[in-house]
N, C-alpha and C positions, 0 to 999 in steps of 0.2 A: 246462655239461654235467656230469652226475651222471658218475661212473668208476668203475664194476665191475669188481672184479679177479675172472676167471675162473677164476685158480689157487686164491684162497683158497674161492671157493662149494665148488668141486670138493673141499676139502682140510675143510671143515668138513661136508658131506652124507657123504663119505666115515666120519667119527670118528663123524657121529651115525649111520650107517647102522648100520655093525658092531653098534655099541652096544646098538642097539634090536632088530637080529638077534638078537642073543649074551646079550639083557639077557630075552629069552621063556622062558617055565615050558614046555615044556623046552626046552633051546636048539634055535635054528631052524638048517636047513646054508642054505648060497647058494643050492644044488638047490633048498631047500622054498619057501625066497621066491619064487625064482625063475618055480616053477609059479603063487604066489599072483598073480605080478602080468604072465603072460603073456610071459617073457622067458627068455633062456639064463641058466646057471649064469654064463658065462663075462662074461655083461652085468654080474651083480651081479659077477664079481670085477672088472671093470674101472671102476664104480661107487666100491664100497671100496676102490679103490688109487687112487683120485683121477685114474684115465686120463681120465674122459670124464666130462661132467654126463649122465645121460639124458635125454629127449625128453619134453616137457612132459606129455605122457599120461601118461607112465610116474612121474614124480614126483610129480603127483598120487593114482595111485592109491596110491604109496608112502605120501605122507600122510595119505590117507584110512584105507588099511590100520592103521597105528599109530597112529592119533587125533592126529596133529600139520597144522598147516598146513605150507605148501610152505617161506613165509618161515623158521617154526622149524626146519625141516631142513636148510633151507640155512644158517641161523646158530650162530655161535661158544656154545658151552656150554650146549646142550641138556639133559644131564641135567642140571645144574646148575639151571636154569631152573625144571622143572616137575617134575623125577623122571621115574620110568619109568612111564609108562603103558604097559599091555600086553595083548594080545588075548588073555585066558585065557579 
């Protein structure tokens, strides 16, 4: 049986979330994603603080939005990876 640690998914979608928010020409607030992908502000801060993974819609659109798949948001050293792609 494969063993998924649910703390780390949470604690690495959290670091690449911010990142790719905070990394847009001009920086994007929680508010503006938040409108982008149909959810509260309060979602994306519970998102970024690593409280809660969100709900499989919502992480896709997440990754469709910033041109990543689901698995590179959920893994350890994204911009390292690929750099910042970004919706300008």
């Amino acid at each position: 049986m494969v063993q998924i640690n649910e703390e780390k998914l949470r604690n690495n979608l959290a670091c690449n979330m911010r990142y790719l928010r905070l990394m847009q020409k001009p920086r994007m607030s929680q508010a503006t994603l938040a409108k982008k992908l149909g959810v509260t502000r309060k979602s994306i801060h519970r998102y970024e603080t690593a409280v809660c993974l969100p709900p499989i819609h919502i992480l896709m659109a997440m990754a469709e939005y910033f041109g990543y798949t689901v698995d590179e948001l959920l893994d350890t050293g994204l911009p390292a990876k690929k750099g910042l792609k970004n919706n300008e």
